[in-house]
MARRO-323422 format. One record per residue (C-alpha): residue in one letter; y, x, z. Coordinates in steps of 0.02 Angstrom, whole numbers, plus 50000, padded with zeros to 5 digits. Each point is the difference from the previous one (the first is absolute). Example, Ala and Ser with C-alpha at 12.3 -4.5 7.8 and 13.67 -1.06 7.14 Angstrom:
// residues 2
A497755061550390;S501725006949967;
This chain:
// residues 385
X427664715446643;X500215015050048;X500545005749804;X501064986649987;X500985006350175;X500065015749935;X500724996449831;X501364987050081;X500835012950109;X499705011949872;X501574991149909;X501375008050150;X499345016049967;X500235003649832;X501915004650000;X499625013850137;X499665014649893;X501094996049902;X501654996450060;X500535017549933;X499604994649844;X500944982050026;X501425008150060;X500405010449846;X499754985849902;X501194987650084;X501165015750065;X499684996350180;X500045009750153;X498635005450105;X500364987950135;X500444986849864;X498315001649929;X499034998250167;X500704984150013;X498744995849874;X498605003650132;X501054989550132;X500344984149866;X497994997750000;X499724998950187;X501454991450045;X499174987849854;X498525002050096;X500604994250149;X500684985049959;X498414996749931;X499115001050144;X501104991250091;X500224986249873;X498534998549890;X498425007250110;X500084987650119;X499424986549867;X498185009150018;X499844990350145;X500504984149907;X499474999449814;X498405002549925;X500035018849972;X499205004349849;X501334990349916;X501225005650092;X499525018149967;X499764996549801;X501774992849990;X500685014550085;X499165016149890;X500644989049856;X501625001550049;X500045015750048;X499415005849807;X501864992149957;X501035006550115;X499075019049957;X500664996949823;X501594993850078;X500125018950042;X499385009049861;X501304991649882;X501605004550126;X501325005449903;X500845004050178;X500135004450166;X500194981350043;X498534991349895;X498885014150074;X500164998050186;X499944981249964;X498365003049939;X499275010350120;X500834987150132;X499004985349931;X498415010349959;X500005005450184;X500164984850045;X498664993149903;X498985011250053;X499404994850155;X498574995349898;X498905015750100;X500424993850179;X499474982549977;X498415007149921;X499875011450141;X499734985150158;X499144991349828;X498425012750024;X500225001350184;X499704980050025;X498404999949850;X499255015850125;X498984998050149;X500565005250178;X499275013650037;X500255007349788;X501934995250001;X500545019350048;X498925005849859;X500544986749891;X501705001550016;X499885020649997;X499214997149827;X501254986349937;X501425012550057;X499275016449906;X500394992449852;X501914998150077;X500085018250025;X499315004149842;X501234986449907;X501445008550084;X499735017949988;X499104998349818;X501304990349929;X500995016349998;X498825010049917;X499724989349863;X501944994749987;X500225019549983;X498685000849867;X500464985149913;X501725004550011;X499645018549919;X499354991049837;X501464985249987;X501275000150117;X500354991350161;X500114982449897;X498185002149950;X499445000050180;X500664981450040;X499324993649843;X498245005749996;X500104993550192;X500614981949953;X498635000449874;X498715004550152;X500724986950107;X499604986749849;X498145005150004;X499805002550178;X500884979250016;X498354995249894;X498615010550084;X500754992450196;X499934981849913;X498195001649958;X499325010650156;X500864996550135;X499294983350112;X501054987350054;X500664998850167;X501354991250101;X501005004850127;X499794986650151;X501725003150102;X500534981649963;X501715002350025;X501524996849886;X500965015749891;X501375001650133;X498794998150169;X499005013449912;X501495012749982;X500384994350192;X498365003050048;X499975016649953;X501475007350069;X499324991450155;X498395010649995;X501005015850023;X500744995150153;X498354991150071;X498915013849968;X500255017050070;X498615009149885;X500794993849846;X501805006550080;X499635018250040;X498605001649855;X501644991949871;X501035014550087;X498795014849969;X499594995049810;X501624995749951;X500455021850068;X498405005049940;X500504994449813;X501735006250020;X499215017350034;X499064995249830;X501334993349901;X501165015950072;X498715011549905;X499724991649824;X501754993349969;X500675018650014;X498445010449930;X500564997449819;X501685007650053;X499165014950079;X498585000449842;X501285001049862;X501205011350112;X500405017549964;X498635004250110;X498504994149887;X500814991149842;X498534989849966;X499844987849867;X499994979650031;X497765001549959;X500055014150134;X500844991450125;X499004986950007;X498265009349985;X500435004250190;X499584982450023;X498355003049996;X500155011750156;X500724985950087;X498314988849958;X499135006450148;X500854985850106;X498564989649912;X499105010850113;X500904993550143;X499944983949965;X498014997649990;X499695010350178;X501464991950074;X499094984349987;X498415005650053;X500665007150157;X501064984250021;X498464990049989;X499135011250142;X501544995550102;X500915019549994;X501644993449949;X500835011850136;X499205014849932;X500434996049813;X501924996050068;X500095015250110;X499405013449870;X500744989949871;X501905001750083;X499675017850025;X499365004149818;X501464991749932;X501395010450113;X499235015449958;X499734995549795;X502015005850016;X499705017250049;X499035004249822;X501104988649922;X501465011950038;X499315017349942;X499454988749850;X501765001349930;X499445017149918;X498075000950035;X498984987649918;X498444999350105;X500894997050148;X500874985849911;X498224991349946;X499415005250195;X501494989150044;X499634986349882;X498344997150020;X500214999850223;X501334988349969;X499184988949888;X498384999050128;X501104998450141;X500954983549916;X498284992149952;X499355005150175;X501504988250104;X499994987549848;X498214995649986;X499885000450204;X501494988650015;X499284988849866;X498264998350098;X500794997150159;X501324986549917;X498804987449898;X498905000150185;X501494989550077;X500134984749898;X498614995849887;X500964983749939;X501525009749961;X499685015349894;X501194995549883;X501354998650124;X499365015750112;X499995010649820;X501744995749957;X500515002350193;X499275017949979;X500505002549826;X501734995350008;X500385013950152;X498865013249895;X500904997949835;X501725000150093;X499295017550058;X499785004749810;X501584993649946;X500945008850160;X499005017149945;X500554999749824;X501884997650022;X499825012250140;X499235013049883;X501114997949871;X501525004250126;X499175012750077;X499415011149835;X501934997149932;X500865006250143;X498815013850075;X498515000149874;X498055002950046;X500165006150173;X501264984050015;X498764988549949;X498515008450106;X501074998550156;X500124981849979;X498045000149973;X499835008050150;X501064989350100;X499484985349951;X498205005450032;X500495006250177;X500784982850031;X498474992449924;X498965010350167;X501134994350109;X499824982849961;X498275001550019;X500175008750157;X501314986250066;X498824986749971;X498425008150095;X500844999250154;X500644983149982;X498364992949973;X499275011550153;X501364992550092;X499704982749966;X498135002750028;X500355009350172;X499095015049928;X500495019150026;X500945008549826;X499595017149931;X501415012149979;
């Protein structure tokens, strides 16, 4: 499963190192070709909001087999795209088809026991961070040998074989919500305002990945800039300094199964506002700029995996519906982050786009911060400064 998350998200990754590379090709602009990175979350999003929900309905491994299917279509949808047009309808639908990961996400959580579901779902998630940050280095590789085109097709093709490996492994299992399509999608906008958890832990992932998506929607910019001029391949080999949210992901859960979720928020929050200090003097020094990559990455995997922990606890009987709750708010965050970074690097460049990493990362605190002293509050319990 956890393979099979990681390869799913991999597919709104792929264009990230190389939207240089897309933009010479279909003579776009800088903040025309980010909107390549913003098409597949905003696809995302309506996934979660429209087809995630049915893992609390349908029988699931179907569900998920029919989905990966698709998704190897609408990945060759976008390697044929003779324009600007075809191609951001196919990263639409393939984001949206790709919700795939999160209903196999609250998939592994439910098949886990209790007191393993931190663990479980740390390990189910390290393949997430490895699908999104090592789908640019091999998009960058593949790309070196045949062009941005190859990198769709030879990921359809995975897609293809990964549909027939789910069909024969995965068990069967059916949601038990009971409800109808439309009380479903009712049901879960209702959990939001029901639940304070989901609320405030929606609000810090959906910053947290803004900070992320901030970062890798503008890196290739920076990468193929006059400051380093690196090649598609190199670009994304700095994906691999970004795998060390895997990291992340596996002690976030441990700790979140121990019951430390403040600790893993706290120094999470803090990690993740000061990732954009190296990140600035990485415009022209390159350690600082993997320094800044790799705190940032562990930081986002830190609040994510936390949140995650804390989320599937609430509802048992509506995973489905909590995940797309959560989800929805995270990948508006992404989408939000991209089209910021896009502005920012046109109109004031690096330090542009690392001031809107920082700020959103300060915000991100302050949320936090906000939401500690409301729950003191309601509790009747003293607040730390």
């Amino acid at each position: 499963m956890s393979v099979a998350v990681g390869l799913c998200v991999a597919s709104n990754y792929y264009a990230q190192p190389l939207l240089d590379t897309i933009a010479h090709d279909l003579h776009l602009s800088s903040a025309s070709a980010s909107l390549v990175v913003t098409a597949a979350q905003v696809g995302y999003v309506l996934g979660l909001v429209l087809v995630l929900p049915l893992g609390d309905l349908l029988e699931r491994r179907r569900l998920v087999c029919a989905l990966t299917l698709t998704t190897a279509f609408s990945l060759a949808l976008t390697a044929s795209a003779p324009n600007t047009a075809l191609l951001l309808a196919g990263t639409t639908l393939t984001g949206l088809l790709s919700v795939t990961a999160q209903i196999l996400v609250p998939f592994a959580a439910d098949l886990a026991l209790p007191e393993q579901r931190g663990r479980t779902v740390g390990t189910v998630m390290s393949g997430l961070v490895l699908g999104m940050l090592l789908a640019r280095t091999a998009s960058g590789a593949l790309a070196s040998f045949g062009g941005w085109r190859t990198v769709y097709w030879v990921a359809a093709s995975v897609m293809l074989v990964l549909t027939a490996t789910l069909h024969r492994v995965l068990p069967q299992y059916r949601g038990g919500a009971g409800l109808r399509y439309g009380q479903l999608l009712r049901s879960t906008g209702r959990l939001l305002i029901e639940e304070p958890v989901l609320r405030t832990r929606s609000a810090i992932g959906m910053l947290a990945f803004a900070c992320f998506s901030v970062l890798w929607t503008s890196l290739a910019f920076l990468l193929s800039g006059p400051g380093y001029r690196w090649s598609d391949s190199e670009i994304g080999l700095l994906g691999l300094a970004g795998a060390a949210g895997a990291i992340a992901a596996q002690a976030a859960g441990r700790l979140a199964d121990r019951g430390r979720t403040t600790l893993t928020t706290v120094t999470s929050a803090l990690l993740l506002l000061g990732s954009w200090l190296a990140l600035v003097l990485g415009a022209h020094l390159l350690a600082a700029l993997i320094i800044g990559i790799v705190v940032l990455d562990l930081a986002h995997q830190g609040v994510h995996i936390t949140n995650q922990s804390l989320i599937y606890a609430l509802r048992p009987d509506a995973r489905g519906r909590i995940t797309s709750a959560y989800m929805t708010c995270y990948f508006i965050g992404g989408a939000v982050g991209s089209a910021l970074a896009g502005a920012a690097h046109a109109y004031a460049g690096w330090n542009g786009v690392c001031t809107v990493g920082a700020a959103l990362a300060l915000l991100l605190c302050l949320v936090w911060a906000a939401s500690t002293r409301a729950a003191g509050r309601a509790l009747n319990l003293p607040t730390t400064p």
